[in-house]
TIMI-2910 file (N, C-alpha, C, CB; in pm, 1 decimal, decimal comma, always signed):
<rs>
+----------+----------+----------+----------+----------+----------+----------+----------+----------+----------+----------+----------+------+
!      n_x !      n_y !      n_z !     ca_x !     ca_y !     ca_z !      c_x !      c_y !      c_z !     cb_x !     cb_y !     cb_z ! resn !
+----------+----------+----------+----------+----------+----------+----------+----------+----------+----------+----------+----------+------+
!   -379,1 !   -803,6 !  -1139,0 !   -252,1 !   -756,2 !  -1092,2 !   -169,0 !   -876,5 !  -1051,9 !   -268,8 !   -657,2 !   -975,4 !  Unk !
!    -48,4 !   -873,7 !  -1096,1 !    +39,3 !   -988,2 !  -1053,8 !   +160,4 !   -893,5 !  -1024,9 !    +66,3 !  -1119,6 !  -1174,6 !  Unk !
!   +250,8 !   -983,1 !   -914,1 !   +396,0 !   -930,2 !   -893,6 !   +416,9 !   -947,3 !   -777,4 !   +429,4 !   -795,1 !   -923,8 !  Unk !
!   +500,2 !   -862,5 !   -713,6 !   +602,8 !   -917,1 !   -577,0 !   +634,8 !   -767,1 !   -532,4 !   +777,3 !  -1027,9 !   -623,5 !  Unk !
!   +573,7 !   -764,8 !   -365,8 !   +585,2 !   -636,4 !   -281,7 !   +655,9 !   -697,7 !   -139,4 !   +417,0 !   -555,5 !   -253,8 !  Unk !
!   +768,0 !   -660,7 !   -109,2 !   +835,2 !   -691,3 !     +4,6 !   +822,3 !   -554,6 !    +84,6 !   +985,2 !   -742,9 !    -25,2 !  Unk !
!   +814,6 !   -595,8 !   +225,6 !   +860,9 !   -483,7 !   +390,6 !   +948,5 !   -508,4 !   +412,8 !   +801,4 !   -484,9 !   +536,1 !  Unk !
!  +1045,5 !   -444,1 !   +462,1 !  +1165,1 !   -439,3 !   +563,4 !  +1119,6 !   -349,3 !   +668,4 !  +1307,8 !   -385,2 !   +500,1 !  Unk !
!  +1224,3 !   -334,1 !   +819,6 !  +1177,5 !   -254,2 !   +880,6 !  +1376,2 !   -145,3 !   +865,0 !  +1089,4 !   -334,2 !  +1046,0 !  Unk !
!  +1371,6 !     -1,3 !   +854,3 !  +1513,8 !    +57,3 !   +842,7 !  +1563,2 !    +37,1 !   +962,1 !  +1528,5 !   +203,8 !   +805,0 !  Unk !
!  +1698,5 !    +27,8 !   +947,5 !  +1768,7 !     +0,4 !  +1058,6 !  +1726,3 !   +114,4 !  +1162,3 !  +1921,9 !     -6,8 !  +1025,8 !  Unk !
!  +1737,2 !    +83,4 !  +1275,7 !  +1693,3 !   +193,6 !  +1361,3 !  +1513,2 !   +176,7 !  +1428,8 !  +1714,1 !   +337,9 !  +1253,4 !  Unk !
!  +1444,6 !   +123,6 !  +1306,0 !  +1304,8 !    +56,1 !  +1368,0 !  +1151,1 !   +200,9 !  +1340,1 !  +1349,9 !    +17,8 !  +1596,8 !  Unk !
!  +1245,7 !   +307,4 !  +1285,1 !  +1147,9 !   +444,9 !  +1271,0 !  +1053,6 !   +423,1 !  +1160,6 !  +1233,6 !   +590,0 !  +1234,7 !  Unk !
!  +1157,6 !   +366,1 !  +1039,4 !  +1075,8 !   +396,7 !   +899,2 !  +1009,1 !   +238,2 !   +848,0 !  +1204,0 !   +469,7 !   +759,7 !  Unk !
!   +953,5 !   +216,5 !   +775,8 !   +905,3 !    +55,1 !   +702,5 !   +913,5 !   +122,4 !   +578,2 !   +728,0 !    -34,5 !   +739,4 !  Unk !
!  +1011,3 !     +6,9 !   +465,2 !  +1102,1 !    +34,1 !   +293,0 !   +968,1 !    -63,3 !   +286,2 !  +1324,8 !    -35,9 !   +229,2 !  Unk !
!   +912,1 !    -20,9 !   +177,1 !   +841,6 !   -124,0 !    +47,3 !   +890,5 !   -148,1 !    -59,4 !   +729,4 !    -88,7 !     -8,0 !  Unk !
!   +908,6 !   -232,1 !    -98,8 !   +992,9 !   -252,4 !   -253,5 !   +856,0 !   -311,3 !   -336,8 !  +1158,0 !   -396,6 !   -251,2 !  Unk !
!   +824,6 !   -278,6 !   -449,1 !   +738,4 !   -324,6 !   -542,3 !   +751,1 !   -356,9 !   -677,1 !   +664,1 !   -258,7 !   -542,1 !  Unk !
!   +721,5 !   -456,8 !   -733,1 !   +751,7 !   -512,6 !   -896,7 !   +616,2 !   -554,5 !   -911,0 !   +877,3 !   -653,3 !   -930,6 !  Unk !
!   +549,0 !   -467,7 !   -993,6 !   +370,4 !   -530,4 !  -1041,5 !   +380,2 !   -538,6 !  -1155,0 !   +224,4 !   -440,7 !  -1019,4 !  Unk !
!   +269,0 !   -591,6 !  -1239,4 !   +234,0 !   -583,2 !  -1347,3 !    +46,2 !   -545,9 !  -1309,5 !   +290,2 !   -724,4 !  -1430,7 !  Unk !
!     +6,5 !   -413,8 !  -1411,7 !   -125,2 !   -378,1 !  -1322,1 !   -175,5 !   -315,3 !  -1441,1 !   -115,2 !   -274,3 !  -1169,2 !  Unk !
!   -279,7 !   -405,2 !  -1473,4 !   -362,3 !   -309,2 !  -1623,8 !   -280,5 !   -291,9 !  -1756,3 !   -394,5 !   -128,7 !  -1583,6 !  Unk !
!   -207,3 !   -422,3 !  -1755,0 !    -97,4 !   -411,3 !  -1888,7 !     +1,0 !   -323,8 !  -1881,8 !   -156,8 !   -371,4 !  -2018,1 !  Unk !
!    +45,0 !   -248,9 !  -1749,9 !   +187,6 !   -192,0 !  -1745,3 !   +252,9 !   -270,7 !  -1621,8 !   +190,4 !    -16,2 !  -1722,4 !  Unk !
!   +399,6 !   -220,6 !  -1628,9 !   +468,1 !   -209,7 !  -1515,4 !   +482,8 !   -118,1 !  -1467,9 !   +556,6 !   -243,8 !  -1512,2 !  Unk !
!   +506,1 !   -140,3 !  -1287,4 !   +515,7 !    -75,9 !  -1202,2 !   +604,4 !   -117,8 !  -1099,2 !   +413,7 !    -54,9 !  -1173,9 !  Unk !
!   +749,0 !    -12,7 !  -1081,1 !   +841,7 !   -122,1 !  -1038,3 !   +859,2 !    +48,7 !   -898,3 !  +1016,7 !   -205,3 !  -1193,2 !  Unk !
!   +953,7 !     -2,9 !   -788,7 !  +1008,0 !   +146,8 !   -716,3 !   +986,5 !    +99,1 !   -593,2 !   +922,9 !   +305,8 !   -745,4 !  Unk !
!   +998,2 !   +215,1 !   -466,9 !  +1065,2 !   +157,4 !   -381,6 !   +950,9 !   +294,2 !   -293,1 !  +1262,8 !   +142,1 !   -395,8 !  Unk !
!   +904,1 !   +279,2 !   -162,8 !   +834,9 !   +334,8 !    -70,5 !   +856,4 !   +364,2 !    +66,5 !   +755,3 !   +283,7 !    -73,3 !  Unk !
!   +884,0 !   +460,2 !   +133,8 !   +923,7 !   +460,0 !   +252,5 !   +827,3 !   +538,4 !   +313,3 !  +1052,7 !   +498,2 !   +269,1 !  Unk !
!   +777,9 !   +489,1 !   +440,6 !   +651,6 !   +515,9 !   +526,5 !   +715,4 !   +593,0 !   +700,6 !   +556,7 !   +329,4 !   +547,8 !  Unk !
!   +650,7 !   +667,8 !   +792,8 !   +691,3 !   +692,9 !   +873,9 !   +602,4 !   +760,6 !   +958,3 !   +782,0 !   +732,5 !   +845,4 !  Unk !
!   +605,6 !   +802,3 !  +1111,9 !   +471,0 !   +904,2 !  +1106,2 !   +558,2 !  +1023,8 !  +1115,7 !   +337,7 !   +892,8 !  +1243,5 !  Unk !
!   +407,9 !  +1111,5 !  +1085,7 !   +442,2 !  +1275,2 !   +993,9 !   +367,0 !  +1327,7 !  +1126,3 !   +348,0 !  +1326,0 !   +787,9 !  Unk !
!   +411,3 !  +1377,7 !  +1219,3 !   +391,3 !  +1491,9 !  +1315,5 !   +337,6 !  +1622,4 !  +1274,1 !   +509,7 !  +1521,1 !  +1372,0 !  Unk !
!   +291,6 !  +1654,0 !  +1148,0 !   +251,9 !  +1731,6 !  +1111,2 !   +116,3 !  +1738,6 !  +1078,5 !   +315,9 !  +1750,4 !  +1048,4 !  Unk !
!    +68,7 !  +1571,4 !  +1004,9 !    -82,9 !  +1488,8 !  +1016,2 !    -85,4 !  +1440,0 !  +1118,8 !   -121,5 !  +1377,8 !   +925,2 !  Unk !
!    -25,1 !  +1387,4 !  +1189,6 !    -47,3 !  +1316,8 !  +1269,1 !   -112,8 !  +1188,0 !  +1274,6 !    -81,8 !  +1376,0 !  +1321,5 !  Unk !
!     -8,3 !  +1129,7 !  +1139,8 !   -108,4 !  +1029,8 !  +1028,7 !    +52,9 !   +932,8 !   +989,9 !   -212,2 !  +1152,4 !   +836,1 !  Unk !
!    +39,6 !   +810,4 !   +939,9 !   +188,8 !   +712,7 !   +911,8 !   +150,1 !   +778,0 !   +763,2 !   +199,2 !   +486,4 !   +941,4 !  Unk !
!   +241,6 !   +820,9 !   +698,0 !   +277,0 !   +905,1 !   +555,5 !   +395,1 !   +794,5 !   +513,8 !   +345,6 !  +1102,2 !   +577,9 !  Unk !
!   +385,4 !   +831,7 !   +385,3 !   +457,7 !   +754,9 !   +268,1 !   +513,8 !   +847,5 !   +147,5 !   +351,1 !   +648,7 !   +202,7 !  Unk !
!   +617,5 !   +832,2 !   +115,9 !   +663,5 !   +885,0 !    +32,2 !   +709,2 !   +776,6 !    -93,8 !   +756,6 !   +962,2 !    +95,8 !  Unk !
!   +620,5 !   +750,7 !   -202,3 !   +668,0 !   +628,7 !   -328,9 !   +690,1 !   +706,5 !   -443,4 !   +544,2 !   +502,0 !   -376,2 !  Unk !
!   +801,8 !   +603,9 !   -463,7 !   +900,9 !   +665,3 !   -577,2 !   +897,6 !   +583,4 !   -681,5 !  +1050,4 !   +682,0 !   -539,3 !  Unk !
!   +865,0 !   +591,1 !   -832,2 !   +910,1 !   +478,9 !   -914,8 !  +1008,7 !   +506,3 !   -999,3 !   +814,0 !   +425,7 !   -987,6 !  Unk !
!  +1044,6 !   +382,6 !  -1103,5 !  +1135,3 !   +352,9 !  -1151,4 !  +1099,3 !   +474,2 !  -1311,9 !  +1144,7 !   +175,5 !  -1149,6 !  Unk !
!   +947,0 !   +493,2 !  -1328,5 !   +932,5 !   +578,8 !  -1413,5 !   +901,0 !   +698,7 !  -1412,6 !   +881,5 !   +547,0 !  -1467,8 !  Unk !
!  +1004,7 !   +770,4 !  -1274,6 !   +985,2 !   +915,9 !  -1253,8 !   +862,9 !   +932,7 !  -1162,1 !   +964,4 !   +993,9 !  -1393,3 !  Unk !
!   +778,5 !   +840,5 !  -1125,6 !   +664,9 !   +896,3 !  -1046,7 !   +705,4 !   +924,8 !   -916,2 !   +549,1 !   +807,5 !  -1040,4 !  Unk !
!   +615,2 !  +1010,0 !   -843,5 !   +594,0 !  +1024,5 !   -677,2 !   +528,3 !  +1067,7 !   -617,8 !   +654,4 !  +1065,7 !   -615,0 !  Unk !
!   +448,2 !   +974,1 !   -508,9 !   +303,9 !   +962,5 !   -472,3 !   +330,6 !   +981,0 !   -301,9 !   +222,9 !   +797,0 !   -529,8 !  Unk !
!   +243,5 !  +1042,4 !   -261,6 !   +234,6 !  +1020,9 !    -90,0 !   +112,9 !   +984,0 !    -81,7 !   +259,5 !  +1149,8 !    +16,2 !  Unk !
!   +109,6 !   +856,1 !    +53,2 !    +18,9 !   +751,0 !    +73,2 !     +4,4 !   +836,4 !   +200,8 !    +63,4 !   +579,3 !    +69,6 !  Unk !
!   -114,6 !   +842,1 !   +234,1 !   -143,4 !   +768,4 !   +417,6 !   -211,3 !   +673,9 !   +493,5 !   -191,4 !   +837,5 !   +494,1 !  Unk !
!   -124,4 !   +618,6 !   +587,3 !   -211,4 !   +538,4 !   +598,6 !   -265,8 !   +498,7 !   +762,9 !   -157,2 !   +434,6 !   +521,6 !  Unk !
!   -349,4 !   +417,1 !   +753,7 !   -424,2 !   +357,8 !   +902,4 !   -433,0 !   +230,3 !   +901,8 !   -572,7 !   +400,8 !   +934,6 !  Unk !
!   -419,1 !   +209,1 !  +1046,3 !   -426,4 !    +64,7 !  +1091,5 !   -496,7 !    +59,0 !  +1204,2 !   -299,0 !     -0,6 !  +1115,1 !  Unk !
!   -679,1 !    -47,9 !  +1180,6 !   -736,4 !    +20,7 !  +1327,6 !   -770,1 !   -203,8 !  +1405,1 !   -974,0 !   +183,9 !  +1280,8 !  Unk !
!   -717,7 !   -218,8 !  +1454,7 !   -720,5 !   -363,9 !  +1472,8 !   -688,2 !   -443,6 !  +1327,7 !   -870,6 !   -404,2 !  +1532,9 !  Unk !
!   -800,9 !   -503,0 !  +1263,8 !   -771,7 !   -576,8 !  +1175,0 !   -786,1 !   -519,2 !  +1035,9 !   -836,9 !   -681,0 !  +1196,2 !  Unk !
!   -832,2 !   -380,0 !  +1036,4 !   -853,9 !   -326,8 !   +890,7 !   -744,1 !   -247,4 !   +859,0 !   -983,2 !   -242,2 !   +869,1 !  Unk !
!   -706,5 !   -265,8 !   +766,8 !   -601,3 !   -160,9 !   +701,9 !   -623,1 !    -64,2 !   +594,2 !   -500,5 !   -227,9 !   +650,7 !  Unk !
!   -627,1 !    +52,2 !   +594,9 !   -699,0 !   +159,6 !   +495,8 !   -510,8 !   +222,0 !   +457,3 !   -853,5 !   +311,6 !   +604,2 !  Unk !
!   -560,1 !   +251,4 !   +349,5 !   -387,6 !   +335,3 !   +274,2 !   -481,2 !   +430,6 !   +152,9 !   -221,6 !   +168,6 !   +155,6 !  Unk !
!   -464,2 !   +542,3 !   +155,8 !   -502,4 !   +675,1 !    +97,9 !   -385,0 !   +728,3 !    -14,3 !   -518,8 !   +786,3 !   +228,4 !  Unk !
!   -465,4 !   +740,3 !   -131,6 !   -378,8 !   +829,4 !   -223,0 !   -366,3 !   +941,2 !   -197,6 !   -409,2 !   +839,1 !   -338,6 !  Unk !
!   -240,4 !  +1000,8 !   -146,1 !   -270,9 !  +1174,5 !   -121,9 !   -282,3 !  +1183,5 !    +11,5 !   -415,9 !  +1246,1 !   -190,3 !  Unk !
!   -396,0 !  +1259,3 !   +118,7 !   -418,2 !  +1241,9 !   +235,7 !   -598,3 !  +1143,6 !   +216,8 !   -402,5 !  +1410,5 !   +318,0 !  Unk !
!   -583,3 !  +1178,5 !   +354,6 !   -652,1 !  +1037,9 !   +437,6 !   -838,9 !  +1133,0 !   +406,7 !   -569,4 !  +1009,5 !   +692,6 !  Unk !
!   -882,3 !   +997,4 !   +370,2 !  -1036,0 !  +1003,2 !   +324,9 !  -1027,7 !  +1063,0 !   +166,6 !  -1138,4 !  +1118,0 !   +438,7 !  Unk !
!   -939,1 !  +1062,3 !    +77,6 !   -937,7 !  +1038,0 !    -40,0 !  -1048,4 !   +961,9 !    -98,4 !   -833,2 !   +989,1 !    -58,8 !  Unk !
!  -1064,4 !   +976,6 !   -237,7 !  -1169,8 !   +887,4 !   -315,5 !  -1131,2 !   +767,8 !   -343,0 !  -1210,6 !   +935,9 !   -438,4 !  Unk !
!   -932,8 !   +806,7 !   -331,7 !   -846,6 !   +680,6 !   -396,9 !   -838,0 !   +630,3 !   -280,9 !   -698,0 !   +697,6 !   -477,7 !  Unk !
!   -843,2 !   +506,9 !   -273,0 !   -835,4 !   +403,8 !   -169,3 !   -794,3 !   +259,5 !   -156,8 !   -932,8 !   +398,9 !   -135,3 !  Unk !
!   -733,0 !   +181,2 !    -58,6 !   -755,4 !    +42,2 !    -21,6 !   -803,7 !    +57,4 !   +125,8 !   -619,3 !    -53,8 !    -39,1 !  Unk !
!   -926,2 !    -63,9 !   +109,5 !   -890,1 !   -122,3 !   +279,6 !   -899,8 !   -265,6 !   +275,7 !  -1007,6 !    -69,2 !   +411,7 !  Unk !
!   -833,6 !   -314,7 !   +342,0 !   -840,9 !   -440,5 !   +332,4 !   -824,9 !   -521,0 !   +459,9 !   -755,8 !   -473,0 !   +242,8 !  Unk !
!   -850,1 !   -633,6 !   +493,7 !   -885,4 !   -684,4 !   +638,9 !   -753,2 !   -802,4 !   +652,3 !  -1072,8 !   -764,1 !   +650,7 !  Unk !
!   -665,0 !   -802,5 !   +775,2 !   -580,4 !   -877,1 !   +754,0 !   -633,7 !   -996,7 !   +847,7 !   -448,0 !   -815,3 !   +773,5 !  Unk !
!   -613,2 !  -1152,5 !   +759,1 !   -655,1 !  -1270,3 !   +804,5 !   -588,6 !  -1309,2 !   +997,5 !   -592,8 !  -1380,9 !   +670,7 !  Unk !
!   -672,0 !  -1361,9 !  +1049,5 !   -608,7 !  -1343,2 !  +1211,1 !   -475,8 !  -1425,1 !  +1228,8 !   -723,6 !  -1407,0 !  +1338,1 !  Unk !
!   -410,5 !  -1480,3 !  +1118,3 !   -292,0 !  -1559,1 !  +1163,7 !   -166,5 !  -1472,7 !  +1109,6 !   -294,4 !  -1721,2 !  +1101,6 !  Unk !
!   -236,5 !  -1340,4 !  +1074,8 !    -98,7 !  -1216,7 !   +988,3 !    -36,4 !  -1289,1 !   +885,4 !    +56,6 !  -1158,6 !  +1097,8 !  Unk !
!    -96,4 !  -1355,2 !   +791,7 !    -10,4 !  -1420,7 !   +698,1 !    -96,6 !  -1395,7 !   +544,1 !    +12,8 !  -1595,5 !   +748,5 !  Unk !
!   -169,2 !  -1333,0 !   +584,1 !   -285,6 !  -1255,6 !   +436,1 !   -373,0 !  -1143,0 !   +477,4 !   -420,1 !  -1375,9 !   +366,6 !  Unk !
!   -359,0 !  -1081,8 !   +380,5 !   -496,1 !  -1013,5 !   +374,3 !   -584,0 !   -938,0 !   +262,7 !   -484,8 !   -929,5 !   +456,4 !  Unk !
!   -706,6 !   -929,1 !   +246,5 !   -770,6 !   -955,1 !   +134,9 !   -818,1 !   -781,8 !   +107,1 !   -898,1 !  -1084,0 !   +158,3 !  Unk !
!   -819,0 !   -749,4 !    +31,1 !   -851,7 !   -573,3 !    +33,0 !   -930,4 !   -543,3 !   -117,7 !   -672,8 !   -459,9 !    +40,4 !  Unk !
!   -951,7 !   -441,9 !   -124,5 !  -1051,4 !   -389,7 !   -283,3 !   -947,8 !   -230,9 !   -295,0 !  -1307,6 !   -343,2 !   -243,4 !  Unk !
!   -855,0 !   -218,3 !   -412,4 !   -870,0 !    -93,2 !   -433,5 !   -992,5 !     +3,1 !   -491,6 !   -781,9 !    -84,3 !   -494,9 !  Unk !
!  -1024,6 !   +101,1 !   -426,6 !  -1157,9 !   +196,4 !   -485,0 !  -1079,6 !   +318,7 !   -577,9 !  -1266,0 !   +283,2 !   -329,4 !  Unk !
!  -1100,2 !   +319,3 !   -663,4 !  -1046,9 !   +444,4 !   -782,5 !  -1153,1 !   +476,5 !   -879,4 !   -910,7 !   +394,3 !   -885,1 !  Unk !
!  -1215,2 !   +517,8 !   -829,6 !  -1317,9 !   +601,5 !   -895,1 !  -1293,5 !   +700,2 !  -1036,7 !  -1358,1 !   +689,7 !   -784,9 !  Unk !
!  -1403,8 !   +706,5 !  -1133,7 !  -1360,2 !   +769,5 !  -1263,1 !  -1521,2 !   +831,8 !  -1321,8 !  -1273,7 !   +635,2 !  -1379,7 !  Unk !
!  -1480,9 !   +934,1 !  -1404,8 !  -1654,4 !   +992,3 !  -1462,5 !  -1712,5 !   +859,7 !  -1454,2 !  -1679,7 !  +1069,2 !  -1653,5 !  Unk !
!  -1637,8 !   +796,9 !  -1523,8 !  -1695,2 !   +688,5 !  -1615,3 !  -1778,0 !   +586,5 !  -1540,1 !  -1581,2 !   +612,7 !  -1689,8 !  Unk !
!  -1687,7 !   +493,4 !  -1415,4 !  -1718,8 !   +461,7 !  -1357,4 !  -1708,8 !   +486,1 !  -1215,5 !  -1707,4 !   +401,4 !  -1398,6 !  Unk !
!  -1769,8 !   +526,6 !  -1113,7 !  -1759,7 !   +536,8 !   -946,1 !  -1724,0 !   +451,5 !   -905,7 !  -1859,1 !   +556,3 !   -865,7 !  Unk !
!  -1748,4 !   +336,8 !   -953,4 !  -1717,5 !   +162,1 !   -858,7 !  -1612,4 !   +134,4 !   -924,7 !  -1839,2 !     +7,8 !   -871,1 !  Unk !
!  -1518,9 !   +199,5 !  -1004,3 !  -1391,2 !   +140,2 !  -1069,8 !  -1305,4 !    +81,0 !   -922,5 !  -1291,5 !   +281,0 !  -1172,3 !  Unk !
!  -1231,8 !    -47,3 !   -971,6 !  -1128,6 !    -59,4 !   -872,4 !  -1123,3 !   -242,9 !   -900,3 !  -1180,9 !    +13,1 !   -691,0 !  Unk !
!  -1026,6 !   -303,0 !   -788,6 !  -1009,0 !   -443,9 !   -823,2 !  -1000,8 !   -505,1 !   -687,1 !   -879,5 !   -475,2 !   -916,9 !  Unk !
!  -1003,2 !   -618,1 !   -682,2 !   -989,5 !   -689,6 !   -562,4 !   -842,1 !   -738,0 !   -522,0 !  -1078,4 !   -803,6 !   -573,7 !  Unk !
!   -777,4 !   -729,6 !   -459,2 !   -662,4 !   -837,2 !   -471,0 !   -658,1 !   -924,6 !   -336,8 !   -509,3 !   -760,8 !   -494,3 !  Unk !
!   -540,8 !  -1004,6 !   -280,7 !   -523,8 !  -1067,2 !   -212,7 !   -312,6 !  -1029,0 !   -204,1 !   -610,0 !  -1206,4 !   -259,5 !  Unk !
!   -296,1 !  -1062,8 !    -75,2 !   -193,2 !  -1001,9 !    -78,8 !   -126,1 !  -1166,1 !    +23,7 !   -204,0 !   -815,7 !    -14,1 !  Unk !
!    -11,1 !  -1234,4 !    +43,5 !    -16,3 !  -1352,0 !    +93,5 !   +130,6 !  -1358,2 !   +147,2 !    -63,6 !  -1459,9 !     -8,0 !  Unk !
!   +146,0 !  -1392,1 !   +267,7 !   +309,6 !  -1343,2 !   +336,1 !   +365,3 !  -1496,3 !   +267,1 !   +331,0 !  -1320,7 !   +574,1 !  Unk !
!   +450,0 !  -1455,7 !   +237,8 !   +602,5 !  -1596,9 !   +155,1 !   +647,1 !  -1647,8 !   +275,1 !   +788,4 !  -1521,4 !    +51,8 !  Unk !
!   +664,5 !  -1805,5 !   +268,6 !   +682,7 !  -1921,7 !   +370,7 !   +870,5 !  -1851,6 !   +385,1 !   +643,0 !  -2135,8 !   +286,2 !  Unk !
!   +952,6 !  -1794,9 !   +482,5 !  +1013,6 !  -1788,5 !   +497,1 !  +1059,4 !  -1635,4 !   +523,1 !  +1035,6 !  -1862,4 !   +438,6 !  Unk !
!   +979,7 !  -1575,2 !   +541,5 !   +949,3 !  -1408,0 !   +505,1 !   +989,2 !  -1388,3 !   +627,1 !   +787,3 !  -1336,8 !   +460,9 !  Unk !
!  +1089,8 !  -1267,9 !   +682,2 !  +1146,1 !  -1190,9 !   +832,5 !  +1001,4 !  -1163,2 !   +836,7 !  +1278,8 !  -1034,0 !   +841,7 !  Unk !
!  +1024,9 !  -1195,9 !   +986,3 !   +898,3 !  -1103,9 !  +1070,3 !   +929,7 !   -959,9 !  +1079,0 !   +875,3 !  -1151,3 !  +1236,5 !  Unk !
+----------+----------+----------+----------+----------+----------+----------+----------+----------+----------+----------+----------+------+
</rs>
């Protein structure tokens, strides 16, 4: 996987925008994500939108240094968790996406904050 995922926080401080441009398994994957908590889970929910008609709801958790994000709702098969490095400037995660084919399908990535990036 290669490409470029930026945070903002929305004005106001409620919601966090993801913007994403990947390249992932020989396609693109381009669109835009907005996260918030859902009083209804009682869980930070996501609503992602892409550039090719898709739309996915994430949820996700943050428990000290691990970060878990769920396809769908929370304890899904589809998964990341990934551990953020103690200086908040990386963090290293495995997506899990499981298939007949294979159970252990999924990839590793690394994710790395840009020298000049808003806090």
């Amino acid at each position: 996987m290669k490409g470029e995922v930026s945070y903002e926080w929305m004005e106001g401080g409620f919601f966090l925008i993801q913007r994403y441009d990947l390249e992932n398994f020989g396609s693109h994957h381009k669109g835009i994500e907005y996260a918030g908590w859902d009083e209804d889970t009682g869980t930070i929910r996501s609503r992602l939108m892409g550039t090719d008609g898709s739309r996915f709801t994430y949820t996700y958790q943050l428990e000290g240094d691990i970060y878990t994000y769920w396809f769908g709702e929370k304890d899904s098969p589809i998964f990341t968790r990934g551990v953020l490095a103690p200086d908040g400037r990386s963090m290293k995660g495995r997506w899990h996406l499981p298939s007949d084919n294979d159970p252990s399908f999924g990839y590793d990535y690394r994710l790395t904050r840009l020298d000049g990036a808003a806090t």
